[in-house]
C-alpha positions as CSV (number, residue, x, y, z in Angstrom):
1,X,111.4,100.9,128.4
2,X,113.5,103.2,126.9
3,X,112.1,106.4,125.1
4,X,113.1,108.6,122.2
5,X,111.8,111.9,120.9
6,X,112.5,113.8,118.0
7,X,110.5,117.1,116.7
8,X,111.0,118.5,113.5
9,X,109.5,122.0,111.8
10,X,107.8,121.1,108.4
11,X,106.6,123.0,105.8
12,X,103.2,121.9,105.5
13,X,99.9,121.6,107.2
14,X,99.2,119.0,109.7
15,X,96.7,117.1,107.3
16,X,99.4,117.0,104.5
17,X,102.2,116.1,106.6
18,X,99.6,113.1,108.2
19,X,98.7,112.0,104.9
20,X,102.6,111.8,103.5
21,X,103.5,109.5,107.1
22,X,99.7,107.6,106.6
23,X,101.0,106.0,103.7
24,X,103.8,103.4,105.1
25,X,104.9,103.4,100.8
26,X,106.8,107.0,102.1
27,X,108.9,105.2,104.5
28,X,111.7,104.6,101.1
29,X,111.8,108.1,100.7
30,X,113.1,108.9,104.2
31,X,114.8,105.7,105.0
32,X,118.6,106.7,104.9
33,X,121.0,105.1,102.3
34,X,122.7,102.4,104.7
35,X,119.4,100.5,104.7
36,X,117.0,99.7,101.6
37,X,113.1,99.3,102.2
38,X,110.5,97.4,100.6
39,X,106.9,96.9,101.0
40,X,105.6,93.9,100.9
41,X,101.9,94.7,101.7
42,X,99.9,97.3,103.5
43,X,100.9,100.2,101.3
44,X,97.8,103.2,100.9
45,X,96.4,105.1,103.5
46,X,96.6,104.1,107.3
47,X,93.6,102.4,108.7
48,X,93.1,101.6,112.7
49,X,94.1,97.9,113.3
50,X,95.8,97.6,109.7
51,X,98.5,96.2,108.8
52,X,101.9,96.5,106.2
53,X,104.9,94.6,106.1
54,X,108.3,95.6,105.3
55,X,111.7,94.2,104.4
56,X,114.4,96.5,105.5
57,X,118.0,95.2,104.2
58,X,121.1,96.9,105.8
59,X,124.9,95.9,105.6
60,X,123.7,92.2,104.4
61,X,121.0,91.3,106.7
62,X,117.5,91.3,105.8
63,X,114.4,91.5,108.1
64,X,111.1,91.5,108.0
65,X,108.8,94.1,109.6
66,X,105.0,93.2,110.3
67,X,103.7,96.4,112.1
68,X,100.2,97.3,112.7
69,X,98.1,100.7,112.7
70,X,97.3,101.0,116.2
71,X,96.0,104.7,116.3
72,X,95.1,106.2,113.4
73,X,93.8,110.0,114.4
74,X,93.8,112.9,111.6
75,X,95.4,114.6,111.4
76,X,97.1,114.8,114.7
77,X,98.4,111.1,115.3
78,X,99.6,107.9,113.8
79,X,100.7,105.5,116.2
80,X,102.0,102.4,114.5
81,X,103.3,99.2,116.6
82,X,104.9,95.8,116.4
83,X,106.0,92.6,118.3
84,X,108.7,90.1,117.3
85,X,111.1,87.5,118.8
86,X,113.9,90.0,118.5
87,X,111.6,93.0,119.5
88,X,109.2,92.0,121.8
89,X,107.7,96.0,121.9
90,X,108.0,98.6,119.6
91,X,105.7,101.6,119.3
92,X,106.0,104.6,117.1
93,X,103.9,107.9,117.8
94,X,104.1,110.4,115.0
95,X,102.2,113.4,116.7
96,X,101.5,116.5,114.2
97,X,101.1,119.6,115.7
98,X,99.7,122.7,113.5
99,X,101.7,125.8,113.5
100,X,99.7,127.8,111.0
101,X,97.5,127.2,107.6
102,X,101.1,125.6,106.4
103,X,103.8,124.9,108.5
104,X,103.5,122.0,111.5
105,X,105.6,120.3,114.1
106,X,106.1,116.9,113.7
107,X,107.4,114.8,117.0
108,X,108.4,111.3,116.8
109,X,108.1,109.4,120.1
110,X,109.5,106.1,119.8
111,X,109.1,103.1,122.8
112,X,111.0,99.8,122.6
113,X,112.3,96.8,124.2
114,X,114.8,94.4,122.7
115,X,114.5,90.5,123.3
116,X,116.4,87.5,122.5
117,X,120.5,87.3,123.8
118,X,121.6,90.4,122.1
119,X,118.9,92.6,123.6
120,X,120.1,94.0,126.7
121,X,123.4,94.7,124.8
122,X,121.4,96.6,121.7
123,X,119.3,97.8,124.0
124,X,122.1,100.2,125.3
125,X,123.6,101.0,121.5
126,X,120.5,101.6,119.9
127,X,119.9,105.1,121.7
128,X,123.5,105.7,119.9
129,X,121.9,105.1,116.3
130,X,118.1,106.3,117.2
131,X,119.4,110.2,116.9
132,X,121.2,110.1,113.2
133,X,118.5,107.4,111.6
134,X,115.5,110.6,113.0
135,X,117.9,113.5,112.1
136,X,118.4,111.7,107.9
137,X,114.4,110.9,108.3
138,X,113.3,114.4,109.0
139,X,115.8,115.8,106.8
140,X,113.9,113.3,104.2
141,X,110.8,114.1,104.9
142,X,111.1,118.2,104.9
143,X,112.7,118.0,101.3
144,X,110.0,115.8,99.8
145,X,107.2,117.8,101.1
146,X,108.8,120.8,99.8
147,X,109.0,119.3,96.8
148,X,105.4,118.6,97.0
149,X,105.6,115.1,96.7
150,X,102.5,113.8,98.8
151,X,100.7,110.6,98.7
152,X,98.3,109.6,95.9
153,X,95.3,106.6,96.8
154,X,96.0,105.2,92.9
155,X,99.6,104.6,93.3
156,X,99.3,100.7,93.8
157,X,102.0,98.1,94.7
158,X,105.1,99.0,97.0
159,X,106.5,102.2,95.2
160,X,106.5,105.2,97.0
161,X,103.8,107.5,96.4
162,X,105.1,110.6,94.1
């Protein structure tokens, strides 16, 4: 199974950076522009074994994303994973590493297999997307938690958490 690894230097403590990637609401703020995101449920903070559901549309097709909280440790991991038709296994580490009182390492590991007819042939282009999608979502991420934008528990419904 093919495996992908970003890191990226933030400018925040592990805990904050935890809480901001706990709350799957954040996902529309680092999702780049090609694709829009919407929660459907399972916004607020992570919880082991919880789920959230997502619709991610992108150059006309929409698809729905059921995922579930598999690991939940803070403030050092998420791990979130998923199991559909078309991608039989998908998980998603998000490991924070702390580099002082404010700054951390974030490393996204991502695991995957692709099913159905088209899998073995998007299984060999997606490690040609995986890189740009992680360089826009870090980018994303370091500006809003600069900007100090960090989850809130009483934001309700699918907005993102300002």
């Amino acid at each position: 199974m093919p495996e992908f690894v970003r890191r990226v230097e933030l400018p925040v403590s592990a805990a904050t950076a935890f809480r901001f990637h706990a709350d799957v609401r954040n996902v529309q703020l680092v999702t780049p522009p090609t694709a829009q995101v919407r929660v459907v449920r399972g916004g607020g903070p992570a919880r082991e074994n919880g789920e959230f559901e997502v619709e991610v549309s992108s150059l006309g097709i929409v698809c729905r994303w059921v995922g579930r909280w598999a690991e939940v440790r803070e403030p050092f991991l998420l791990r979130d994973t998923t199991s559909m038709a078309w991608l039989p296994e998908w998980e998603h580490r998000h490991e924070f590493r702390p580099l002082g009182e404010e700054r951390c390492e974030m490393t996204d590991r991502v695991r995957f297999r692709l099913g159905g007819m088209l899998g073995p042939l998007m299984g060999r282009l997606a490690p040609a997307f995986l890189p740009g999608i992680f360089l826009y979502r870090h980018h994303a991420t370091r500006r809003a938690l600069a900007a100090g934008l960090e989850p809130s528990a009483s934001t309700s419904g699918g907005e993102p958490a300002l």
